[in-house]
C-alpha positions, 0 to 999 in steps of 0.5 A: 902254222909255218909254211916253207915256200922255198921247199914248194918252189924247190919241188916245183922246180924240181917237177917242171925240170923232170918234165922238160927232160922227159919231154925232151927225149924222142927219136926224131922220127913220129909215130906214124900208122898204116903204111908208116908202121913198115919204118926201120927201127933206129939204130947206131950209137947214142950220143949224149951232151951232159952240160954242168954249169959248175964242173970244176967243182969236185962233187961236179967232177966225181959226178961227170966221173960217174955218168962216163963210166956208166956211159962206157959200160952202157955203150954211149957216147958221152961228152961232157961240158963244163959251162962255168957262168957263161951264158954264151957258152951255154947257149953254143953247147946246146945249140950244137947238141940238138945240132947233132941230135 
C-alpha cells in the first residue's frame, strides 16, 4: 500500500488554517449576560485587509480582482496588499490590520 503524507499535510494544513481564520473572526466585544444583554448591536462599515504573499502573480491579480468586486457589491471596504517575500512587510500589515480592527 502506498501512502501520500504530502496530501495529509496538505489536508492538515488546510483544517488548522481554516480554523485559525474562524477563530480569528469576532466583533471585539464578548458576550455578556444580565445587564450586558441591553449592549447596542455593532454597527458601521466592515474593513477587510486581504494579504497576498504573491500578488503580482496573474491568478493573484484576478483573485484580489474578484474579492473587490464582491467587497463592493457587499459594502466592505477592502484593502488589498501585496506582500512579495517580505517578512518585515508581512509582519507591518497585520500589525496595522488588527490595529484597525
Amino acid at each position: 500500500m502506498i501512502r501520500n503524507h504530502g496530501s495529509r499535510a496538505a489536508l492538515a494544513a488546510g483544517l488548522l488554517l481554516t480554523l485559525g481564520l474562524t477563530t480569528a473572526c469576532s466583533t471585539g466585544q464578548s458576550a455578556g449576560s444580565g445587564a450586558d444583554a441591553s449592549v447596542a448591536p455593532v454597527t458601521g462599515k466592515i474593513s477587510m485587509t486581504y494579504l497576498q504573499k504573491q500578488g503580482d502573480q496573474e491568478y493573484f491579480v484576478g483573485e484580489a480582482a474578484g474579492a473587490k468586486a464582491k467587497a463592493a457589491e457587499l459594502g466592505v471596504d477592502l484593502k488589498v496588499v501585496n506582500l512579495g517575500s517580505d517578512a518585515n512587510k508581512t509582519i507591518s500589515e497585520v500589525q496595522s490590520a488588527v490595529a484597525q480592527k
